[in-house]
TORSEPA-483744 format. One line per 8 residues: their letters; for each residue z, x, y of C-alpha. Coordinates in nm, 3 decimals. Each point is the difference from the previous one (the first is absolute). Layout:
a> Z:X:Y  ...
This chain:
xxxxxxxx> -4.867:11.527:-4.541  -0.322:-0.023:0.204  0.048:-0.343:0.120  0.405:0.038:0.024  -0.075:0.307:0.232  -0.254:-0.166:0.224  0.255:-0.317:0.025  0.253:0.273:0.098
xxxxxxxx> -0.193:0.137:0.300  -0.174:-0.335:0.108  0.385:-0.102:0.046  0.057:0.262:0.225  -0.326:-0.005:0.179  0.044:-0.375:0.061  0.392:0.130:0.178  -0.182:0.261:0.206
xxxxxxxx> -0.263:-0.240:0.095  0.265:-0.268:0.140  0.149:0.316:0.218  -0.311:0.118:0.089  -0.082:-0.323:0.172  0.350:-0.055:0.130  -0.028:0.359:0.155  -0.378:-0.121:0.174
xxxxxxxx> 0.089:-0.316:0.146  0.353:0.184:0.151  -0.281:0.275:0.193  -0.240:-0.242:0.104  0.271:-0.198:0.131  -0.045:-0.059:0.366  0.369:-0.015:0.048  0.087:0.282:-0.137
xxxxxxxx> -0.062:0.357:0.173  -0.150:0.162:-0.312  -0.313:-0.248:0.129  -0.076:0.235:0.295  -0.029:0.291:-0.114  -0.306:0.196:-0.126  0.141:0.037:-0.355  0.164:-0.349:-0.033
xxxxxxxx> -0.360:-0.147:-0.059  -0.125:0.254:-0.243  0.286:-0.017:-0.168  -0.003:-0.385:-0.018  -0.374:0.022:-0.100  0.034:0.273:-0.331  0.270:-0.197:-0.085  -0.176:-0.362:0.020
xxxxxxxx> -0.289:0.212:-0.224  0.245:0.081:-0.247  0.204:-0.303:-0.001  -0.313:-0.184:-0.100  -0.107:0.281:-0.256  0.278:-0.026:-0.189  0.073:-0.352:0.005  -0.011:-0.219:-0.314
xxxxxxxx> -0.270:-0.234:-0.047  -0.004:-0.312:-0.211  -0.328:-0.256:-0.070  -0.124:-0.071:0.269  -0.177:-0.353:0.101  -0.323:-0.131:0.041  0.088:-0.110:0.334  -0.389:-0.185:0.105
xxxxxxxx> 0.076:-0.315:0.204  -0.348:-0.087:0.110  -0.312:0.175:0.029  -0.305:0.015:0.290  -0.338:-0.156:-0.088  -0.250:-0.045:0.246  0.235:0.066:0.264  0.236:-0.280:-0.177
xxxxxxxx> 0.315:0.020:-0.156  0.140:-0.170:-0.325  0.272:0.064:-0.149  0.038:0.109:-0.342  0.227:-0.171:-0.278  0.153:0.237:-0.294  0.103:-0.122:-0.325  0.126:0.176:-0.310
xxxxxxxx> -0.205:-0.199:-0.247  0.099:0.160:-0.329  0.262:0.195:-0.107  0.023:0.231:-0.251  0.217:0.317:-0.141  -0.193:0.250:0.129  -0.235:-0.160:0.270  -0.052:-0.303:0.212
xxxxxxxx> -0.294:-0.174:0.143  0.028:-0.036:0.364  -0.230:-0.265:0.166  -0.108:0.021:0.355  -0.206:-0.289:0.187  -0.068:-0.039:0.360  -0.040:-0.333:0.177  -0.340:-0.132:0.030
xxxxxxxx> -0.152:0.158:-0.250  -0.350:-0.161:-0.164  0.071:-0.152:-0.289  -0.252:0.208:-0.114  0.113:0.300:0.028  0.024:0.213:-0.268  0.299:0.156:-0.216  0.097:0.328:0.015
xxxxxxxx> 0.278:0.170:-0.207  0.080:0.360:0.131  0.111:0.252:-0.264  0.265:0.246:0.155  0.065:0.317:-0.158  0.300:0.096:-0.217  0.020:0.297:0.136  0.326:0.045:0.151
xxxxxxxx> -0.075:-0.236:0.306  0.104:-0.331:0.035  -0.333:-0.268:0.064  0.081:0.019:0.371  -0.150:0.308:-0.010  -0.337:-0.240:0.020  0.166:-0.211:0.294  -0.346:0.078:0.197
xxxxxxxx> -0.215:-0.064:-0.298  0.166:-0.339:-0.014  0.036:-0.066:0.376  -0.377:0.046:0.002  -0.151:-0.173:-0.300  0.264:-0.322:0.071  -0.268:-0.039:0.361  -0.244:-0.167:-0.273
xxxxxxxx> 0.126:-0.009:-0.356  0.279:-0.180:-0.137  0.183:0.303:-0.136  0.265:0.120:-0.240  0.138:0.310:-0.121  0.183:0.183:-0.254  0.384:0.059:0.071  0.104:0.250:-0.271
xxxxxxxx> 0.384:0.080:-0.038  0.214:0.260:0.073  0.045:0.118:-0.361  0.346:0.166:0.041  0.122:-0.428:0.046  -0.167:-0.145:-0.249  0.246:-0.012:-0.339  -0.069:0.146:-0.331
xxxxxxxx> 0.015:-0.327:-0.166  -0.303:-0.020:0.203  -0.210:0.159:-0.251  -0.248:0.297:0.091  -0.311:0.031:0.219  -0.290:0.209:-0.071  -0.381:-0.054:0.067  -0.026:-0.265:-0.245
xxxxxxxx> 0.225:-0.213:0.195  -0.171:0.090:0.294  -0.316:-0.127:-0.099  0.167:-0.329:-0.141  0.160:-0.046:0.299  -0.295:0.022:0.245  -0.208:-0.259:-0.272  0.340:-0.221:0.042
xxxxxxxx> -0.032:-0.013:0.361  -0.375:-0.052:0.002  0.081:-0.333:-0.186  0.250:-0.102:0.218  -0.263:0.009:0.285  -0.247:-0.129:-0.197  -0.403:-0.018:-0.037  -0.248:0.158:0.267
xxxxxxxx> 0.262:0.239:0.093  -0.095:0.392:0.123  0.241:0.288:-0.071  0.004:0.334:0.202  0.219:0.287:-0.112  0.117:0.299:0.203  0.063:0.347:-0.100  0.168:0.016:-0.355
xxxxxxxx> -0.027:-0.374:-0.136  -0.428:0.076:0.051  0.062:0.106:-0.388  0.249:-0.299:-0.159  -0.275:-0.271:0.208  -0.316:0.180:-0.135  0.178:-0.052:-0.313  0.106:-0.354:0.037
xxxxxxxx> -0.317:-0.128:0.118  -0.202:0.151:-0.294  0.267:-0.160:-0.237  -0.077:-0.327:0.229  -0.395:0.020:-0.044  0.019:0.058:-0.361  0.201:-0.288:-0.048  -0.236:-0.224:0.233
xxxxxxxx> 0.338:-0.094:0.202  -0.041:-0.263:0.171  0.210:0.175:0.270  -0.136:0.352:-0.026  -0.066:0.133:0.385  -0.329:-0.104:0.217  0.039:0.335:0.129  0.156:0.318:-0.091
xxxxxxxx> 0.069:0.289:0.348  0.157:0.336:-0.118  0.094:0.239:0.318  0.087:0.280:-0.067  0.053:-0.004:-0.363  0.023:0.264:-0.271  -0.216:-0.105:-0.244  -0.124:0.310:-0.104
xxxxxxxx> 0.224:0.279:0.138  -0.265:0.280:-0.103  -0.244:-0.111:0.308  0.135:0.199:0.291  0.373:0.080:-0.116  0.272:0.059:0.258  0.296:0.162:-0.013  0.202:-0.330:-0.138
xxxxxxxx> -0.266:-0.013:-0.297  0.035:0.408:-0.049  0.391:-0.034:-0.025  -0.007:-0.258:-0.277  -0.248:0.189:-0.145  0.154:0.334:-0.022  0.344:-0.148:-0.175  0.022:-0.113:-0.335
xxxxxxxx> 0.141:-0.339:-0.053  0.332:0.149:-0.134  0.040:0.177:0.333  0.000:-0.344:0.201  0.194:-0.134:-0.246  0.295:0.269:0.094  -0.010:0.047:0.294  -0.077:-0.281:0.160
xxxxxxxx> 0.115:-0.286:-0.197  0.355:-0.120:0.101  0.268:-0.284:-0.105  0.084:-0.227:0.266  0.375:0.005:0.066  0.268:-0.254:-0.036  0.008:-0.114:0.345  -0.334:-0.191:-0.030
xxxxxxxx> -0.079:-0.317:-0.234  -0.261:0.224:-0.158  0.280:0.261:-0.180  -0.086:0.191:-0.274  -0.430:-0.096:0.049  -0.222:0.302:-0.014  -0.151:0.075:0.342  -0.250:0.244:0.195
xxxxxxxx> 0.228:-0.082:0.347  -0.229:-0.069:0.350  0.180:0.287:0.165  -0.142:0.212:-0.218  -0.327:-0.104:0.090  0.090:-0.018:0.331  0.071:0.356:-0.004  -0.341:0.109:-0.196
xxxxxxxx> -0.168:-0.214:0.244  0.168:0.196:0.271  -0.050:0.303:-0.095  -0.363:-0.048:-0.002  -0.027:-0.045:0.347  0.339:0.161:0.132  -0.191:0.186:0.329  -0.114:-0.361:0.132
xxxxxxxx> 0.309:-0.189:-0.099  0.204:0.283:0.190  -0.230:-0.003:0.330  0.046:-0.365:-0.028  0.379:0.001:0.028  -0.041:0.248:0.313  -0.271:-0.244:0.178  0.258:-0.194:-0.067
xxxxxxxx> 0.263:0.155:0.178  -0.245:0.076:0.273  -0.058:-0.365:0.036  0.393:-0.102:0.012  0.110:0.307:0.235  -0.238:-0.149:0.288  0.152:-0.332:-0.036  -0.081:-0.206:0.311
xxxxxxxx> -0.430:0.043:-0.095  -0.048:-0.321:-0.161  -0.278:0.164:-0.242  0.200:0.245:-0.116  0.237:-0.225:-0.092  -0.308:-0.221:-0.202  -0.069:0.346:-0.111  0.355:0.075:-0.152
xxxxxxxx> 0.045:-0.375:-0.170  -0.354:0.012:-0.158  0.109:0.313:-0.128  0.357:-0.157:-0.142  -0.179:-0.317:-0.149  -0.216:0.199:-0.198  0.296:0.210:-0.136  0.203:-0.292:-0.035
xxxxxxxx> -0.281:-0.102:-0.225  -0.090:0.291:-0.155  0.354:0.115:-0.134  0.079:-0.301:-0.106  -0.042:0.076:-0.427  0.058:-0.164:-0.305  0.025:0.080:-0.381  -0.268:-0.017:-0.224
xxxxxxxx> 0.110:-0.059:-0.435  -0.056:0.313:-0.170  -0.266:-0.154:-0.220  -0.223:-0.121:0.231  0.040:0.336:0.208  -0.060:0.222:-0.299  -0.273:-0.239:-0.163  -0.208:0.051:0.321
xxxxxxxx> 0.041:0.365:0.060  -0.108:0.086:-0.374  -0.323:-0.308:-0.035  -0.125:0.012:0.376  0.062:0.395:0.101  -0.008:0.224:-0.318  -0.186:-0.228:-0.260  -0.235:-0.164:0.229
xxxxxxxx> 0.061:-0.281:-0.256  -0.231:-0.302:0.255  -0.307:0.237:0.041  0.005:0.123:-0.340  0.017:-0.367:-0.165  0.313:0.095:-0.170  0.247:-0.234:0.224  0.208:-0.247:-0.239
xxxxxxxx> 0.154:-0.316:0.090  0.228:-0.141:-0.266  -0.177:0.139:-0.265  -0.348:-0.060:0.089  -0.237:0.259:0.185  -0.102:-0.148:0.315  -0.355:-0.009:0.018  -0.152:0.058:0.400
xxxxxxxx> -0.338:-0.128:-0.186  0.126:-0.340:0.004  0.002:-0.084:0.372  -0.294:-0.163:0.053  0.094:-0.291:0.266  0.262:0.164:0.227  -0.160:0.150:0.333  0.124:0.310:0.093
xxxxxxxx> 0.069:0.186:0.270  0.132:0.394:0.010  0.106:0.117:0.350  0.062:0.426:0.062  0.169:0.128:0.309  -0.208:0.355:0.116  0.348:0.150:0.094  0.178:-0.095:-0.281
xxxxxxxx> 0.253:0.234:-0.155  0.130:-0.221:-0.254  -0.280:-0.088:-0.175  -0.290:0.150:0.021  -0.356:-0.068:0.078  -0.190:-0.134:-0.289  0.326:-0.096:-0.192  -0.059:-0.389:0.083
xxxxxxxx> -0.361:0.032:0.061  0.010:0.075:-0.414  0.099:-0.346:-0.069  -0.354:-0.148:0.102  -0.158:0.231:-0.273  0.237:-0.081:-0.285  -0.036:-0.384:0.047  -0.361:0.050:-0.095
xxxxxxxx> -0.084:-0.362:-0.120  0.074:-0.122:0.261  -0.292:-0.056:0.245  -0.093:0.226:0.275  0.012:-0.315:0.261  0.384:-0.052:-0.074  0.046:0.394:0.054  0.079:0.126:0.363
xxxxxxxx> 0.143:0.353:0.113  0.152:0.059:0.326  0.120:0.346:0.161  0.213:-0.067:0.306  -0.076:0.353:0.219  0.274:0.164:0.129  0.268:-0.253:-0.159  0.281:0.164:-0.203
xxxxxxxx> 0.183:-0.173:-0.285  0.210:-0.209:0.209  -0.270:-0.050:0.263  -0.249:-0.230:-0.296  0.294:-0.268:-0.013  0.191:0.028:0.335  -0.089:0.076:0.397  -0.291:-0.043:0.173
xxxxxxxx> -0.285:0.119:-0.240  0.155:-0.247:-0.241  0.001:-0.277:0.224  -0.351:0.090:0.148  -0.191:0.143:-0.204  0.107:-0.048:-0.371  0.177:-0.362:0.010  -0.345:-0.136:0.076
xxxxxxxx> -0.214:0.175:-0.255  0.270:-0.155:-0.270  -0.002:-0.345:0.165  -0.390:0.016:0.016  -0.004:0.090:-0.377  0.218:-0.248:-0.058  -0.170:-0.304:0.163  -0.319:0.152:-0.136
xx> 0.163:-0.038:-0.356  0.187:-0.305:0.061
């Protein structure tokens, strides 16, 4: 019923979107006498705000032709490498690049955003790394015959990639995957891989959610497992390739995400409409698209299997399973102890609201046979959780201080 309902008023939000924009382009319409008067603008302009509010958004693309170095540009080739049910591996490579330079595979979260959530993580690293990514699927299309997906594929997955790209390779992980890579390169070390990561960066990881807890940690924490098994656990309709598969849906995430921060996302949407009522100012009209881009970004959502959703919430918020040394991968307890050769590097945003100070940081600690010279720490002041992987203390100040750790570990 959950999902059929939401389907239900997404249809009819999608209708009133198409009118909405109709009804702004008729107002702002120079030919048209609406266009003159006071009201005719600010009508045009609430309208535009709500026709791109409500508006359905699908996956969006990558979309990086070429990139600036040293005042250059090259442009950027991307290639879907490997496919798989759940996930691809996207590979990005700019021209010119030293043969030497190293391999880097990103790990985007599963977290209800699609990987170009990380467009500026990738946008920056490709400048001097020959990069690739994680592309996880939109659960609600992949079939049943599929199989399932839980943390244990997860974690084969990302070794399964690392293969693909090979020896000498780095990984960096942002936000939620900080645990499934911790995990995977511990199973790599033990097993002397011969692919097993250079270097491991976590930003903005929860790795042990009891170090600073926000309010995301508190929720899962205050719910037993049942409850998010109830409530928010849904079956994917028969309108989607997916039918019948067990999903927590993005727009439910979306929402909680929302919610969170509904004051600034609403005074956002009015800037907005500031921005678009003066019209002829050329930075208000930067102003109003910078705004839109990120929305068009940021509402754009995808389903995660019930499995891995559930599997995460229970081991990473409420049984602190990594911390505690309890974490399992097909059958086996994965032991932290055993990385002793990957160099790694945890990265904290001061502002962040997601996960909180410390939670990364805690990562250094439990990989304690691992020597202090292949440990680093980095707090980026005043960054939030978006500012550690995108805008410009990402490109400034923390993209170097993983490319330096990277050379240095290289």
């Amino acid at each position: 019923m959950l999902y059929t309902a939401y389907e239900m008023q997404r249809a009819w939000l999608s209708s009133a979107s198409a009118w909405a924009t109709v009804g702004a382009e008729m107002l702002a319409n120079p030919a048209l006498p609406m266009g003159y008067l006071g009201m005719g603008p600010r009508m045009a302009s609430a309208l535009e705000v709500f026709a791109h509010a409500s508006a359905p958004y699908g996956k969006p693309d990558f979309g990086i032709e070429a990139v600036i170095v040293d005042g250059n540009a090259f442009s950027v080739t991307e290639t879907r490498v490997m496919t798989k049910p759940f996930g691809d591996l996207l590979h990005f490579f700019r021209d010119d690049l030293p043969k030497d330079a190293p391999k880097l595979l990103i790990v985007a979260p599963m977290s209800g955003h699609y990987a170009t959530l990380l467009r500026g993580t990738v946008e920056r690293m490709v400048e001097s790394c020959e990069v690739y990514i994680t592309d996880w699927a939109d659960a609600k299309l992949v079939p049943q015959s599929a199989g399932k997906f839980d943390l244990d594929d997860y974690i084969d997955y990302l070794i399964e990639f690392m293969e693909h790209i090979g020896p000498d390779a780095h990984m960096m992980a942002v936000c939620q995957p900080s645990v499934p890579a911790f995990a995977a390169t511990a199973i790599m070390n033990r097993d002397t891989h011969p692919c097993a990561p250079k270097t491991l960066t976590m930003m903005g990881g929860p790795i042990d959610t009891r170090e600073s807890p926000t309010t995301v940690n508190d929720l899962a924490m205050k719910r037993p497992i049942a409850w998010f098994r109830e409530t928010v656990i849904a079956t994917v309709p028969m309108t989607y390739r997916g039918a019948g598969r067990k999903v927590y849906p993005g727009f439910l995430q979306l929402a909680g995400f929302m919610s969170m921060n509904l004051g600034s996302h609403m005074l956002s949407h009015y800037e907005m409409f500031k921005h678009l009522n003066k019209g002829d100012d050329a930075k208000s009209r930067d102003s109003a698209q910078a705004t839109k881009d990120f929305y068009d970004e940021y509402r754009s959502v995808c389903d995660m299997t019930a499995e891995f959703y559930l599997q995460t919430v229970e081991e990473v918020f409420q049984k602190h399973s990594i911390p505690n040394g309890t974490f399992v991968h097909r059958g086996k307890v994965v032991d932290l102890h055993e990385i002793t050769d990957t160099a790694i590097l945890a990265i904290e945003g001061e502002r962040d609201d997601i996960s909180g100070l410390g939670q990364t940081k805690a990562a250094l600690k439990l990989a304690d046979k691992l020597s202090d010279k292949k440990k680093r720490y980095y707090m980026a002041e005043g960054a939030g959780h978006y500012g550690i992987f995108n805008g410009s203390k990402w490109r400034d100040k923390v993209a170097p201080t993983v490319e330096e750790f990277i050379a240095e570990h290289g």
